[in-house]
Phi, psi and omega in degrees: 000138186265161194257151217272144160254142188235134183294130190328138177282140192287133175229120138323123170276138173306157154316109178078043156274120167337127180254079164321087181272185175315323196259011171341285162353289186278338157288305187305330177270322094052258184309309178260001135303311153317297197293306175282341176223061222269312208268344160313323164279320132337309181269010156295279214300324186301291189303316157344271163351279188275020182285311198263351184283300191311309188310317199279291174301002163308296175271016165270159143312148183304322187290327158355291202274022184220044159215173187301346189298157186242314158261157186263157177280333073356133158252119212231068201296342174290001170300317175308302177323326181291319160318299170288354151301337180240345164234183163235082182288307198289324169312313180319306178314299176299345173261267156040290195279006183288316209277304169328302167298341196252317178298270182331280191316311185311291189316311169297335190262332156290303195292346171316293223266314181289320197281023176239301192322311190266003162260340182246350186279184183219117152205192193306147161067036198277289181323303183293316174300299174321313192282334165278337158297338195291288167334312147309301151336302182286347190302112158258148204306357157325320184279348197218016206296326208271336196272345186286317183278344168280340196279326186254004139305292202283325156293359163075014203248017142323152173112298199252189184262345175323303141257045172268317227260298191335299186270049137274027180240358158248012150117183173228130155346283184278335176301279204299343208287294182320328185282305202308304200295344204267294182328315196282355189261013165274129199282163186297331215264009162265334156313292213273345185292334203264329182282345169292336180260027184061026146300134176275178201300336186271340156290327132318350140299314172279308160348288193288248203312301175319283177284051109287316187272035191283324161315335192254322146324260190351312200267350180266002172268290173306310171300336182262297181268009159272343137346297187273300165017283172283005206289115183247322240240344194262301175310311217272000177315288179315290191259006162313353189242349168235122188250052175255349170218065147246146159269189222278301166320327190279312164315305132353286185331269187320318178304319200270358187254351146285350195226033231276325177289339251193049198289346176293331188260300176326316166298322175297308181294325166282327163316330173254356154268357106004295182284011184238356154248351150292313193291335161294313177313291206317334183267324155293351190308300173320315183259007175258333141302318168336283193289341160284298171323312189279025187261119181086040164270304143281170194194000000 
């Protein structure tokens, strides 16, 4: 006869014992994700914020958007539409990206050629040209706003967007000190392999040196245009007086001192003008950290 076994006895969980379940593990990591990256989420969340504000009052009602509510009751998606019914945001857009794309190329086919020049030549007076690019940097365009403005007077091109574009054809500053540095942490020794195989200096800029330094194009390229992008004080200098070449910033302006009450459609107009430089960044985004980390490393 096999013999009878009696079952283990049921042991009572104490009162207010924690209960582990499968995902304990995965709660607990959770938690010390959080925990380690407590103040990145706070300043996520700081900037966030009036990101999600400008969206949300996008899409209230008027009467809405001049009371304490935070969500809307209504989603009134016809506020965009109302905006190009009351301005002329796609001129404003067109001139916007003319003055930006056109600047940013000027700037890259000057600044290119000087920031290879002060990294690889060697001649007299090299050290004193870096310290007037140094210098130029610091210069604010305030200081030189009025003889700069008798001059493109007196050239009839007031008015226009032009003499914003123009002088990037004689390079920027702040482009080269960023190209000479990125340039100089490039080793030499790919320079003299190209003059050995008989290349000249210019080919050996394009040939070479340019795809390497496609990072740093880049990031100096993003930086000159959200530059003209944001550009307020420059537009509003020139072209305030004719408003067929205002741009977007300027353009803005005027929209929020007419609609000034009307904080649903103000909102709305920044949201579009807002999104088409998140969406450049969001796609560039990679080689535009590149080329600023790797930048300046040597010196």
């Amino acid at each position: 006869m096999t013999a009878l076994t009696t079952p283990a006895p049921l042991t009572r969980r104490p009162a207010g014992a924690a209960v582990r379940g499968p995902r304990g593990p995965h709660v607990r990591a959770i938690l010390y994700w959080i925990a380690t990256h407590a103040l990145a989420v706070a300043l996520s969340l700081m900037f966030l914020g009036p990101l999600v504000f400008v969206a949300l009052t996008a899409v209230m009602s008027n009467d809405q958007a001049l009371t304490g509510d935070l969500w809307p009751r209504t989603w009134n998606w016809s506020n965009f539409a109302d905006v190009f019914a009351r301005s002329r945001l796609l001129a404003w857009l067109g001139n916007t990206f003319l003055y930006a794309g056109l600047g940013t190329a000027f700037m890259l086919l000057s600044s290119i050629p000087v920031a290879y020049a002060m990294a690889r030549f060697r001649f007299r007076g090299r050290r004193l040209a870096f310290f007037a690019v140094i210098t130029m940097m610091m210069l604010p365009p305030q200081v030189v706003a009025v003889p700069v403005y008798l001059i493109w007077a007196r050239l009839d091109l007031t008015g226009t967007l032009w003499p914003l574009i123009l002088p990037m054809l004689f390079g920027d500053a702040f482009s080269i000190f960023l190209l000479r540095q990125f340039l100089i942490t490039i080793p030499r020794e790919y320079t003299e392999a190209a003059r050995v195989d008989g290349c000249s200096d210019f080919r050996t800029l394009v040939r070479v040196i340019l795809p390497m330094a496609r990072p740093a194009i880049a990031a100096v390229g993003l930086f000159q245009f959200f530059y003209c992008w944001n550009d307020y004080y420059g537009p509003l200098l020139y072209a305030h007086t004719n408003e067929a070449n205002w741009t977007l910033s300027l353009g803005l302006a005027s929209f929020r001192a007419l609609h000034s009450v009307q904080w649903n459609l103000t909102m709305a107009a920044t949201l579009l003008v807002m999104a088409p430089v998140i969406v450049v960044f969001f796609f560039a985004q990679r080689v535009f950290i590149e080329g600023v980390t790797l930048t300046g490393v040597k010196g």
